[in-house]
C-alpha positions as CSV (number, residue, x, y, z in Angstrom):
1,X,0.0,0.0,0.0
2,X,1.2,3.8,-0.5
3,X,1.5,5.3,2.9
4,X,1.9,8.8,4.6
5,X,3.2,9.4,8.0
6,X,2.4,12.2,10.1
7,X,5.6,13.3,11.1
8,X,6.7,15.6,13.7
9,X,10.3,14.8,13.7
10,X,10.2,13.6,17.0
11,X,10.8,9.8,18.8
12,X,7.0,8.5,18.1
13,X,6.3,9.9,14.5
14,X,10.0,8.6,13.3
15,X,8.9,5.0,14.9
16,X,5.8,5.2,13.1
17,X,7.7,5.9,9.9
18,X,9.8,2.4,10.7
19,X,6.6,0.2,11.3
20,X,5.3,0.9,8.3
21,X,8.9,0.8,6.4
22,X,8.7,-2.2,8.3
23,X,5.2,-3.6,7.6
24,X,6.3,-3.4,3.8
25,X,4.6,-0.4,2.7
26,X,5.7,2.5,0.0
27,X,6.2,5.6,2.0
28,X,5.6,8.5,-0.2
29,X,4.7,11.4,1.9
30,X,5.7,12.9,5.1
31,X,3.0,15.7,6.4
32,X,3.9,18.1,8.8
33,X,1.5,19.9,10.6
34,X,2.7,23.4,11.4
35,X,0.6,24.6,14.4
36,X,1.1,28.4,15.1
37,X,-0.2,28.0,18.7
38,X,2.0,26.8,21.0
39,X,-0.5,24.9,23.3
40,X,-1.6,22.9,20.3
41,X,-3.8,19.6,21.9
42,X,-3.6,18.1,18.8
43,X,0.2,19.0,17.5
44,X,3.9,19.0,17.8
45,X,5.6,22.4,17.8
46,X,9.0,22.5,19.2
47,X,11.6,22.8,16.4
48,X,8.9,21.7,13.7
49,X,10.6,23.5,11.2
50,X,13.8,21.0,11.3
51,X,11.5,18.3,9.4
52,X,12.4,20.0,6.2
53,X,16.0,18.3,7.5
54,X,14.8,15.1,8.3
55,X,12.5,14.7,5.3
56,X,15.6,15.3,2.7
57,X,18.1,12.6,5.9
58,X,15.4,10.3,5.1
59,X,14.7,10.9,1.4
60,X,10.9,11.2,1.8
61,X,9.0,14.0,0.6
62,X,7.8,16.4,3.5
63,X,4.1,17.9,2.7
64,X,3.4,20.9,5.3
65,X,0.3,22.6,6.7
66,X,-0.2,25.4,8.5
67,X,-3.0,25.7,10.7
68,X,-3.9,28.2,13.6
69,X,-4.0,25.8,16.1
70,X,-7.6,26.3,17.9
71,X,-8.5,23.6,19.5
72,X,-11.0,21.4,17.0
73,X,-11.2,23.5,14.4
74,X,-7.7,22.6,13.6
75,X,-8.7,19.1,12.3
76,X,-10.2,20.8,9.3
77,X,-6.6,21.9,8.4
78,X,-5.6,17.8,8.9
79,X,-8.7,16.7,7.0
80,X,-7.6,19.0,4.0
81,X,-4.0,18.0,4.1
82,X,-5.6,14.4,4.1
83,X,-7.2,14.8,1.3
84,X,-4.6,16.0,-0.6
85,X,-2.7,13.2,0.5
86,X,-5.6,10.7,-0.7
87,X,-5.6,12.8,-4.4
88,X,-2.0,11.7,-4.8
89,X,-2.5,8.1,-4.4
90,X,-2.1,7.6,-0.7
91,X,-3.9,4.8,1.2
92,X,-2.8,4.8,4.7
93,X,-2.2,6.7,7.2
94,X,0.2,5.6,10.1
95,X,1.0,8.2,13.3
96,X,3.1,8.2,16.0
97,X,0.3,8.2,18.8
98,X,0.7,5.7,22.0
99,X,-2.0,6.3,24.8
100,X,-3.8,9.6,23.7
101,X,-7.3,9.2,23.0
102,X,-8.0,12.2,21.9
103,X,-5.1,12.2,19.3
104,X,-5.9,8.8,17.9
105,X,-9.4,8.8,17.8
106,X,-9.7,12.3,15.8
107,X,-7.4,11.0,13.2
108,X,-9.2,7.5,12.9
109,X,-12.5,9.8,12.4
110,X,-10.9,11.7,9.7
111,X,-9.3,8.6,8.0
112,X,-12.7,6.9,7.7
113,X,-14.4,10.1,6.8
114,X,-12.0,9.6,3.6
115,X,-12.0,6.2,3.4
116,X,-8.3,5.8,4.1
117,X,-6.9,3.0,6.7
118,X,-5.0,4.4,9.8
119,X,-2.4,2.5,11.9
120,X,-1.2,3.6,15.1
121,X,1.7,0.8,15.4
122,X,2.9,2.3,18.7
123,X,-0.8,2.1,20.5
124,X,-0.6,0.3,23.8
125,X,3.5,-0.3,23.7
126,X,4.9,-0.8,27.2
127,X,6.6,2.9,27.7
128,X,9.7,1.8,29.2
129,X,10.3,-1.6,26.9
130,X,10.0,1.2,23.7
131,X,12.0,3.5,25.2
132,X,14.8,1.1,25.2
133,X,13.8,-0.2,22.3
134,X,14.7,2.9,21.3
135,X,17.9,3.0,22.3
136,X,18.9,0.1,21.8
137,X,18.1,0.0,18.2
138,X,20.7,3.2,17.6
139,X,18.5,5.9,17.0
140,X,19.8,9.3,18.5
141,X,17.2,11.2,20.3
142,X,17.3,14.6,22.3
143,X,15.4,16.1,24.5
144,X,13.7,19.7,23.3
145,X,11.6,20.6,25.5
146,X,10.1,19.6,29.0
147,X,6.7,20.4,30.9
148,X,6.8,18.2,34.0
149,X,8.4,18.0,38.0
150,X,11.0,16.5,38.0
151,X,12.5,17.7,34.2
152,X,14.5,20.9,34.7
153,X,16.3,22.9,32.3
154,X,19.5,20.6,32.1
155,X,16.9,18.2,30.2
156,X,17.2,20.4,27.4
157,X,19.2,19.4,24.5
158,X,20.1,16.1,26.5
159,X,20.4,13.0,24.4
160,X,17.9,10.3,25.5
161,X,20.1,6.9,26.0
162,X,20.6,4.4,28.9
163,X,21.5,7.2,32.1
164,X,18.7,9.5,30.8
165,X,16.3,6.2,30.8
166,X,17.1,5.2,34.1
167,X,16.9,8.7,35.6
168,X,13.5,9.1,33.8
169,X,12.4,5.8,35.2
170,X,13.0,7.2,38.8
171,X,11.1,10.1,37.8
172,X,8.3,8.0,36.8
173,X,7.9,6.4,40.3
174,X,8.7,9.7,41.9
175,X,6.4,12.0,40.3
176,X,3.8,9.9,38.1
177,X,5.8,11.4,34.2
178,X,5.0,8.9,31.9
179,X,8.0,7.0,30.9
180,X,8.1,8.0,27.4
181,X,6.0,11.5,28.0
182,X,2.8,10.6,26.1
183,X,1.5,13.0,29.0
184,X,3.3,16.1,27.4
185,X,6.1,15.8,30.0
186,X,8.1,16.2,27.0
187,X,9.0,16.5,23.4
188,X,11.8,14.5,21.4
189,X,13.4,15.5,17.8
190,X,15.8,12.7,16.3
191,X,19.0,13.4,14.7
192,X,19.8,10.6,13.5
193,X,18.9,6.5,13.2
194,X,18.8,3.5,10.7
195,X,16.7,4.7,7.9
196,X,18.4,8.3,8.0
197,X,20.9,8.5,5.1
198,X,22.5,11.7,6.5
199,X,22.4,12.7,10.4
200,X,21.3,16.3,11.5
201,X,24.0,18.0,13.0
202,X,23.0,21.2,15.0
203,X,25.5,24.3,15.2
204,X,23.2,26.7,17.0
205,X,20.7,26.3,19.5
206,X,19.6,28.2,22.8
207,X,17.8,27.2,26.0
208,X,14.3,29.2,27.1
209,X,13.2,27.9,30.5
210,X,10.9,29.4,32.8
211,X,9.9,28.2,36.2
212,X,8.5,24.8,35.8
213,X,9.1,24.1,31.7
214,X,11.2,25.6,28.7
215,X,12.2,24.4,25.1
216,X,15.3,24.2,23.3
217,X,15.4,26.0,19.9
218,X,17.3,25.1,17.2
219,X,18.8,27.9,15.2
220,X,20.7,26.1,12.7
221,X,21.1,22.8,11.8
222,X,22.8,21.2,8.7
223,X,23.0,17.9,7.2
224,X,26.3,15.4,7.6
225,X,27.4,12.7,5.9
226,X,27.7,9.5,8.5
């Protein structure tokens, strides 16, 4: 089947984009959802812009929509970009989503509104056995922004491997973060991984915290050869 992913750049999208790579499907199209409000419920924002990077590391073409970001009336920008999606030949859609209701069950609506199939390969994973999966299967991860006790500003920019896993483990038992931050504790952007064919190497990037959360913003960022 031709399939789209919608791709963020971050840890769950990119592991949707390997399922189906792995489930034997044509990935044409990467879509990118651009939300101009911070507080999106439905969207990732930090550092979205870098997918323009990942979509040339991975030689998939990136699609992007902007939307305003208001809560519900920003699935009408997803359900266009869906359609378009459908006009050039797609037939599934696979996301990144692995507890949230709300995320999952608005996309499954809009898929079978369009009669297009949806897969959510990550739905119901044990957080802690995928974050080392993770890991373990040499993807390189990094931390960009945090929203959660327990997650202070040295978080930022951090690369997620074994030290990080157990740390975030303790905070899990401590504070109740979900192990892989499905709750918004916090947002990932990969660099690099097996299906990239050039990393993302960043050469400027600054650290905005303030009380309780912050984000780390990339400034520049360049393709390398590996």
């Amino acid at each position: 089947m031709i399939a789209a992913v919608l791709f963020s750049g971050g840890k769950d999208s990119t592991m949707a984009l390997k399922h189906a790579w792995d489930d034997g499907h044509q990935v044409s199209y990467l879509l990118s959802i651009i939300s101009e409000n911070p507080e999106s419920y439905m969207y990732h924002v930090p550092n979205i812009h870098l997918t323009s990077l990942a979509s040339q590391a991975l030689e998939i073409p990136l699609l992007k929509t902007i939307t305003p970001g208001v809560k519900e009336e920003e699935l009408k920008d997803l359900e266009e970009a869906l359609k378009n999606l459908k006009d050039k030949g797609v037939e599934i859609i696979y996301s990144g989503a692995l507890s949230s209701t709300y995320q999952k069950s608005r996309i499954q609506k809009l898929c079978t509104k369009l009669n297009l199939e949806s897969n959510t390969p990550l739905w119901g994973v044990d957080p802690l056995e995928y974050m080392q999966d993770i890991i373990s299967s040499g993807w390189e991860v990094i931390i960009t922004a945090v929203a959660a006790y327990g997650l202070d500003e040295s978080w930022l920019g951090r690369k997620l491997d074994q030290e990080a896993l157990e740390e975030i483990n303790i905070l899990h038992h401590k504070y109740g973060i979900h192990p892989a931050f499905e709750g918004g504790e916090a947002e990932t952007l990969v660099v690099d991984g097996p299906l990239f064919d050039k990393r993302i190497k960043i050469l400027d990037a600054e650290k905005y915290f303030y009380q309780d959360s912050g984000y780390y913003y990339i400034k520049k960022a360049v393709l390398e050869d590996k």
